[in-house]
C-alpha positions, 0 to 999 in steps of 0.5 A, spaced: 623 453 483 626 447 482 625 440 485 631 435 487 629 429 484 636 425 482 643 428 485 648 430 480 651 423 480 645 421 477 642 417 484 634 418 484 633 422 491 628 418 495 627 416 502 633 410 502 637 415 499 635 420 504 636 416 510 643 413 507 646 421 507 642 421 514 646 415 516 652 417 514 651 424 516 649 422 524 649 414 526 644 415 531 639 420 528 634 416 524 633 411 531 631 417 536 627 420 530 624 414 530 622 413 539 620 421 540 615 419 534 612 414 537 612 418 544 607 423 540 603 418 537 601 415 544 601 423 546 597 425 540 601 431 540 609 433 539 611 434 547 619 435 546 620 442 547 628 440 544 629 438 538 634 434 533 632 437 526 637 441 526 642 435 527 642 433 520 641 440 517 647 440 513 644 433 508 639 437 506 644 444 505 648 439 501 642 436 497 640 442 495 646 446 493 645 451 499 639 454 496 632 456 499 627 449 497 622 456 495 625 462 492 632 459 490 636 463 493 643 461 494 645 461 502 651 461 506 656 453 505 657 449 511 663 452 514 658 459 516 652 459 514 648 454 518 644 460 522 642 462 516 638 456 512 632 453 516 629 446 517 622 447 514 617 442 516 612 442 509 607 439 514 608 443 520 608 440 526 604 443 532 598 447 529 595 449 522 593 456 521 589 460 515 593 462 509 591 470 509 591 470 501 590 476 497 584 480 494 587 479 487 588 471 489 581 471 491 578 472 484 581 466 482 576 462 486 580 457 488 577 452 494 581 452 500 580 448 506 579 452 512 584 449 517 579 448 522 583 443 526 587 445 531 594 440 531 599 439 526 602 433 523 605 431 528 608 424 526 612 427 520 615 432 525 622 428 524 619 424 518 626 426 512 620 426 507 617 432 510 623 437 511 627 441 506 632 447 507 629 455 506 631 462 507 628 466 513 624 470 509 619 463 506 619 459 513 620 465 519 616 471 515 611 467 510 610 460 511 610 459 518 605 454 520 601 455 515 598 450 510 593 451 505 590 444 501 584 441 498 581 436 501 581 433 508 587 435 513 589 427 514 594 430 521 594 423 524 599 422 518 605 418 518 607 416 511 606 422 506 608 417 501 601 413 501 596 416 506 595 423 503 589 420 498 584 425 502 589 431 502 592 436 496 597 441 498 596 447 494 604 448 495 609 444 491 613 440 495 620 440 491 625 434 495 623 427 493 619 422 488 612 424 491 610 431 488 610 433 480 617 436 478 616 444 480 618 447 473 613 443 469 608 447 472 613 453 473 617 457 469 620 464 468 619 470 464 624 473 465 625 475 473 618 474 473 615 466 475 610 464 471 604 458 471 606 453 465 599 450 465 592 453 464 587 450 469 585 443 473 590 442 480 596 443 477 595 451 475 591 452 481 598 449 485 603 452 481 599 459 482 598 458 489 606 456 490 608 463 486 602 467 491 604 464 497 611 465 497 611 472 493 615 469 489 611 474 483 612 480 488 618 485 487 615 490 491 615 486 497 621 481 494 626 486 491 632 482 493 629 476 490 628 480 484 635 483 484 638 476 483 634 474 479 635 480 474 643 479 476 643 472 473 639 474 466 645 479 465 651 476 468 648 470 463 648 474 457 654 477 458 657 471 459 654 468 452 655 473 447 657 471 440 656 465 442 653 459 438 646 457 442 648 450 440 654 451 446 650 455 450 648 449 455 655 447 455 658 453 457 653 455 463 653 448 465 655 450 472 650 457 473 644 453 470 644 447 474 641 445 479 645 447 485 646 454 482 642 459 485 635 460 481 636 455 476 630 455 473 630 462 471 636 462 469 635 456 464 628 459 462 632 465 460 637 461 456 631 457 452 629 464 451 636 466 447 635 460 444 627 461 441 626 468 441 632 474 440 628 480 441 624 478 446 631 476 450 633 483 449 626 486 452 627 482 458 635 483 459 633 491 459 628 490 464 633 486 468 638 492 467 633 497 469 630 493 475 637 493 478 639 501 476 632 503 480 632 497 486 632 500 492 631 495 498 624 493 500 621 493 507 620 488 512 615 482 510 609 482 515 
């Protein structure tokens, strides 16, 4: 998991910066956008049944270089593959529900607040700072409306920028200035992610951004996993007998942030760099992962 922060031209990736690309994108969303939210404020709640969301799905697929904001896998351009990329609300919009989480996460005896309250954000439902673009599997299958934190649910929110003080979200948010760079808390070991943090919020939001979104999981995540395995083989295919120094150069397009699992492929890379013979433990269990894959049944 990556965050987008500044775009490849070197321009820091904010509200302006959004609401630029918006602009340029479709003259008159921002100013709809704007009167639907001031209906739900005076309604309390969101009483559209349409939306205009998807009017502007393609500025969050070009930021992102056409990857899921969560799992980093690569999703189809513009010209085909708008059915396939969703507009995720990070805060969902109509309702929160619990977080079902796991009896191995359990143990780790971290405080979650129970989503007693039974609306969601509904001021951020066309907020440009509370979308990203993911794949079905991380919003239709698992991410849903649900949104576990610590602290106070703030739904009356309209500003995450400056009203989320009651509220941290135990899922990293990876679009904007707002929230920490995800690989500072996440890494790769091989195809496997991992907490680079030892304790405090900052492990307790990386480690609950891997269980949430099952990126550790290939028994239930297996084509993920694959990819990751593909872009560890075809990476040292591409760098042998190569001098490390120019190891960055040569991948600057498979290890940047618009390619496809990004950060596994760079954590692969500083691997070469450091640490040979652990490189070669985990190029082997890329091979045989992929040997052995076999599809993985449907996410419940």
């Amino acid at each position: 998991m990556i965050s987008y922060k500044i775009d490849k031209d070197g321009n820091t990736i904010d509200l302006t910066y959004i609401e630029a690309l918006i602009t340029a994108h479709n003259a008159t969303w921002l100013t709809r956008s704007a009167e639907r939210t001031e209906t739900y404020k005076t309604a309390g709640k969101v009483t559209h049944s349409s939306h205009i969301w998807s009017e502007i799905k393609e500025v969050y697929m070009k930021m992102q270089g056409n990857k899921c904001a969560f799992c980093e896998s690569e999703l189809e351009g513009k010209t085909s593959g708008k059915g396939v990329h969703d507009v995720e609300h990070f805060r969902p919009k109509n309702r929160i529900t619990k977080w079902q989480s796991t009896q191995e996460f359990n143990t780790l005896d971290i405080a979650i607040t129970d989503p007693a309250v039974s609306k969601g954000y509904h001021l951020l439902t066309y907020n440009p700072l509370n979308y990203s673009i993911s794949c079905g599997p991380c919003n239709q299958a698992i991410k849903r409306d649900r949104f576990p934190i610590k602290g106070n649910y703030n739904t009356d929110m309209e500003n995450p920028s400056t009203e989320s003080d009651a509220e941290i979200p135990l899922l990293l948010f990876p679009i904007g200035q707002d929230d920490v760079d995800c690989e500072d808390l996440i890494s790769f070991e091989g195809a496997v992610p991992t907490v680079v943090v030892s304790s405090g919020v900052p492990f307790e939001r990386a480690i609950t951004t891997i269980e949430f979104f099952r990126l550790g999981r290939a028994d239930v995540r297996g084509k993920l996993f694959k990819e990751r395995c593909f872009k560890i083989i075809t990476i040292n295919s591409i760098l042998e007998g190569v001098d490390p120094a120019n190891f960055d150069t040569i991948l600057k397009n498979m290890i940047a942030n618009y390619s496809d699992h990004s950060s596994c492929g760079r954590s692969y890379v500083e691997l070469l760099k450091s640490d040979k013979t652990k490189a070669a433990e985990v190029l082997s269990e890329a091979k045989e992962f992929v040997r052995t894959y076999i599809p993985d049944e449907e996410l419940d």
